[in-house]
C-alpha positions in Angstrom: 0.0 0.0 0.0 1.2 3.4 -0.8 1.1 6.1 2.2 1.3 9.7 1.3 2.3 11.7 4.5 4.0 14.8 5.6 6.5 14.9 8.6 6.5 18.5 10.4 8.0 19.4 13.8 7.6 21.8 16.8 10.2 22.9 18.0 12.3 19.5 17.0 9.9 17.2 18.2 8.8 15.3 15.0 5.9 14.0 13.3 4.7 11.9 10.7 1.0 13.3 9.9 -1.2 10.7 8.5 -4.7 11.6 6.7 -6.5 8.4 7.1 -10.1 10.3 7.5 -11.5 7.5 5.3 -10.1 4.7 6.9 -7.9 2.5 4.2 -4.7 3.3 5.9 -6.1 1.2 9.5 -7.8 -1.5 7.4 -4.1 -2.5 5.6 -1.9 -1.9 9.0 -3.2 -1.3 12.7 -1.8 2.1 13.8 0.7 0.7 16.3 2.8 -1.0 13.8 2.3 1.8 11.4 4.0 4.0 13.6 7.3 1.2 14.6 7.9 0.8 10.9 7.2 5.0 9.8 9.7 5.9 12.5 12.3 4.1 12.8 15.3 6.2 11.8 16.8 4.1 10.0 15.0 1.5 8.5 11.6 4.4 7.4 11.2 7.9 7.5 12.1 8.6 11.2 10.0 10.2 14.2 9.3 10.5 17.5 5.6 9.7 16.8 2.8 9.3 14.1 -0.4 12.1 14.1 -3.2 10.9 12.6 -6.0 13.2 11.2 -9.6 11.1 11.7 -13.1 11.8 11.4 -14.9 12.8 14.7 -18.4 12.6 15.1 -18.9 15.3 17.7 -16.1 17.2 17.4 -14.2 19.2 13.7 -11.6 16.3 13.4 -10.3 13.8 15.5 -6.8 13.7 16.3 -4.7 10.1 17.6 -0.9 9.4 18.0 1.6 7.0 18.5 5.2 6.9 19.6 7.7 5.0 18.3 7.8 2.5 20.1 4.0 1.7 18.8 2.5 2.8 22.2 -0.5 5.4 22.2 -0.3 8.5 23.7 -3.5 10.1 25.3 -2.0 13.6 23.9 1.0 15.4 22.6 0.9 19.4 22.9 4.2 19.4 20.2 1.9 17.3 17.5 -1.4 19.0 18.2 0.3 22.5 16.8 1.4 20.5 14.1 -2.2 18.9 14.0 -3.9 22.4 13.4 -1.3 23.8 11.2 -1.2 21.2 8.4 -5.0 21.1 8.4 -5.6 25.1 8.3 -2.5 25.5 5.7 -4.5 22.5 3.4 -7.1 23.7 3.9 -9.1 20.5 5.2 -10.8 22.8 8.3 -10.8 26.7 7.3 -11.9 28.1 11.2 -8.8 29.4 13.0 -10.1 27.9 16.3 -11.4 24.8 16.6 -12.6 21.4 18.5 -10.4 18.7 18.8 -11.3 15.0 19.5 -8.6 13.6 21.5 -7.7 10.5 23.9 -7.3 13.4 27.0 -10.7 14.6 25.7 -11.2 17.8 24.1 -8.2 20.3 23.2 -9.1 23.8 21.4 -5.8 24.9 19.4 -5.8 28.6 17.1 -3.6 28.9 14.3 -2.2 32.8 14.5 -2.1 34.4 10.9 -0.7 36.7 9.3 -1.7 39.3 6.5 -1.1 36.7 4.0 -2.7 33.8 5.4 0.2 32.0 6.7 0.3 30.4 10.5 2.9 32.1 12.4 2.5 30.3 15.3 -0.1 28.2 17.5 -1.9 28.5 21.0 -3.6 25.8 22.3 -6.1 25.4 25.1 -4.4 22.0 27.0 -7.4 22.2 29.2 -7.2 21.5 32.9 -4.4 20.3 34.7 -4.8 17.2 37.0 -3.6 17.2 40.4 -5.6 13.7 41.8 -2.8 11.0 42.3 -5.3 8.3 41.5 -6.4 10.1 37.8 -2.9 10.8 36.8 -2.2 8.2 37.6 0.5 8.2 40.9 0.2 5.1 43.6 0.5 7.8 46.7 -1.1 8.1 50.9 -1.7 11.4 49.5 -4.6 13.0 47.3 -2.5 15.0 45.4 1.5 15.4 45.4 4.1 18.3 45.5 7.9 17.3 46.1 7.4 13.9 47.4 10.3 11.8 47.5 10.2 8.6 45.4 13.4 6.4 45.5 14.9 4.4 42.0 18.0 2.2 42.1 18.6 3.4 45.3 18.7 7.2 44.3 15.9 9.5 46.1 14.3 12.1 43.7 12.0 14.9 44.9 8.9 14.7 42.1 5.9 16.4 41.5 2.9 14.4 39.6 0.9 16.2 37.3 -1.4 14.8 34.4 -2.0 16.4 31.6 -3.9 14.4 29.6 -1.0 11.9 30.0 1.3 11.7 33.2 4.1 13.5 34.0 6.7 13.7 36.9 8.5 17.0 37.2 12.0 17.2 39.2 13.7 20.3 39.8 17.2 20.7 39.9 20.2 23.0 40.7 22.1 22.8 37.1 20.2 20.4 34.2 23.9 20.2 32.5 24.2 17.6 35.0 21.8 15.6 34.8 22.2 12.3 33.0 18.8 12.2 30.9 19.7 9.1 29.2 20.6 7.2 32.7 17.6 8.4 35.3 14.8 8.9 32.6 14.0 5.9 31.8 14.2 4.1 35.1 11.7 7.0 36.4 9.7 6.4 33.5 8.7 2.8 34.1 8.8 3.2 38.3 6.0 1.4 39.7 4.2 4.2 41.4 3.5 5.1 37.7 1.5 2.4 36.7 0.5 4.1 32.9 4.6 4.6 33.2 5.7 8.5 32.8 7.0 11.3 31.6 10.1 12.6 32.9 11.0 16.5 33.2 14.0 18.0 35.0 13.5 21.2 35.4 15.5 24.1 36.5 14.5 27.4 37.8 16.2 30.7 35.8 13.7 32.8 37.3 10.1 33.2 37.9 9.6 33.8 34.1 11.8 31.7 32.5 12.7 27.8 33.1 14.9 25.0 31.9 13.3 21.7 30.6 14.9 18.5 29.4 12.8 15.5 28.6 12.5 12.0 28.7 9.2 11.0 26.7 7.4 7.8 27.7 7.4 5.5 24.6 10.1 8.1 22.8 12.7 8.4 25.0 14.7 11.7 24.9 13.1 14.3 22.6 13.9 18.0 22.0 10.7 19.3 23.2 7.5 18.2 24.8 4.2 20.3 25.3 2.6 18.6 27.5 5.4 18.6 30.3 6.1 22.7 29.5 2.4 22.5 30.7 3.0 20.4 33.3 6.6 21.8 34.6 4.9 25.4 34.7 2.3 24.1 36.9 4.5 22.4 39.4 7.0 25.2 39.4 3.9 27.7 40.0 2.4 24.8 42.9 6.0 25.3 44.7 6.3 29.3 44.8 9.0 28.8 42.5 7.1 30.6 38.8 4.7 33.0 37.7 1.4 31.8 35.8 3.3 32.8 32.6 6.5 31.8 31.7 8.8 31.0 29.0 10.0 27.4 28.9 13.2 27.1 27.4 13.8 23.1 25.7 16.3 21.7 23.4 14.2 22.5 20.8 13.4 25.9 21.4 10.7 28.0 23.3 7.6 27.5 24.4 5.1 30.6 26.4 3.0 28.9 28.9 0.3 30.3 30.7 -1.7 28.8 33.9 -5.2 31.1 33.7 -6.2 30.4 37.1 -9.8 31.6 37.0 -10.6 29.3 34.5 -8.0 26.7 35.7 -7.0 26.1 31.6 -3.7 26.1 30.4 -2.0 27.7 27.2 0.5 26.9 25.3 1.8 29.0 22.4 4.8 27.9 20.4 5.6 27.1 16.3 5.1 24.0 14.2 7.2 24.0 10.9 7.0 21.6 8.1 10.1 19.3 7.3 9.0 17.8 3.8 6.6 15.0 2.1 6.6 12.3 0.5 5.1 8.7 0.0 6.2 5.3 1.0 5.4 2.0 0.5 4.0 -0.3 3.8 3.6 -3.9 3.2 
């Protein structure tokens, strides 16, 4: 079969979108092995993750994807920009704002124009953030959680659990340079007071506008940016006196404003989604 696709990224977090609105693409491959063989980067077109645009009943378009590993992700902040880029820019949805069927349930991204038409940039409405240790889900005596010390390998880390959609465990640190992402991410990741595994941030503080964010991505391992944890890093950084409701979260990648509107309890994030290239390959 022959796939056409495009692969975008925001802010080097990259994407194979998929148009698959009527189906034929699932009925040939199930999505999970889609995504192993698409991203591999070396063996197919490379990724972190697969987006796939699909028909929503209740919603403008529905919006699923993968890692590369094959696993599902309830959301992805970094894809859902490139989500509502690609389908503004082609024209397949013509409304700036619009209603987006998700696994997190529904996120409201807004392409930002300019005189010519062309998206700029892209803020999205992540929704509420979840502070429940059962919902996120993080095996705790407490109801919620805020610096509480877990212990890996014989190491004790001070986390903060925060779902976004998908679960997250923020640690701040002194200096990120030292941190050994590679080493401590993935054995946080799969630590069994995250039963849904994790995501991993270390975080550290510039100032109370401005923070340091390295990742480790459950089912991608370490990726130059991540939307959901900027969202989530913000909030636990604002939980612990240590940030504003706005801030600018610096990532491998690049930058990302996010903003905690309290009132509402909603979350915003605002940040780019460029197009790499397309193409078409053959799946067997």
């Amino acid at each position: 079969m022959e796939l056409r696709f495009i692969k975008m990224h925001g802010l080097g977090n990259d994407f194979i979108i998929i148009d698959d609105r009527d189906g034929k693409i699932k009925a040939c491959r199930d999505y999970p092995l889609i995504s192993k063989i698409l991203c591999s980067r070396h063996f197919g077109i490379g990724a972190d993750g697969i987006c796939l645009i699909l028909d929503s009943i209740d919603h403008d378009i529905k919006f699923k994807v993968f890692n590369s590993d094959g696993s599902e992700a309830q959301m992805c902040g970094n894809a859902m920009r490139c989500f509502a880029k690609y389908l503004y820019e082609n024209r397949i949805i013509l409304k700036k704002k619009i209603r987006v069927d998700t696994e997190a349930g529904t996120i409201i991204p807004e392409v930002i124009v300019n005189d010519n038409g062309v998206v700029q940039s892209i803020k999205v409405d992540m929704g509420e953030p979840v502070f429940l240790c059962d919902d996120i889900p993080f095996k705790s005596n407490n109801k919620t959680t805020v610096k509480e010390n877990i212990t890996v390998k014989g190491m004790e880390y001070s986390v903060t659990a925060v779902g976004m959609g998908n679960p997250h465990c923020v640690i701040f640190v002194d200096d990120i340079r030292n941190v050994d992402l590679e080493k401590h991410g993935p054995l946080i990741e799969s630590h069994e007071r995250f039963p849904e595994k994790t995501n991993v941030e270390f975080v550290e503080v510039m100032n109370s506008k401005e923070l340091r964010m390295r990742v480790w991505e459950r089912g991608a391992g370490i990726t130059l940016a991540c939307g959901t944890g900027a969202c989530a890093s913000l909030v636990a950084a604002n939980l612990a006196g240590k940030a504003d409701q706005k801030a600018i979260i610096h990532l491998d990648g690049g930058d990302l404003e996010i903003y905690w509107n309290k009132t509402t309890n909603h979350i915003f994030k605002t940040g780019s989604a460029t197009e790499i290239f397309k193409g078409k390959i053959q799946i067997f």
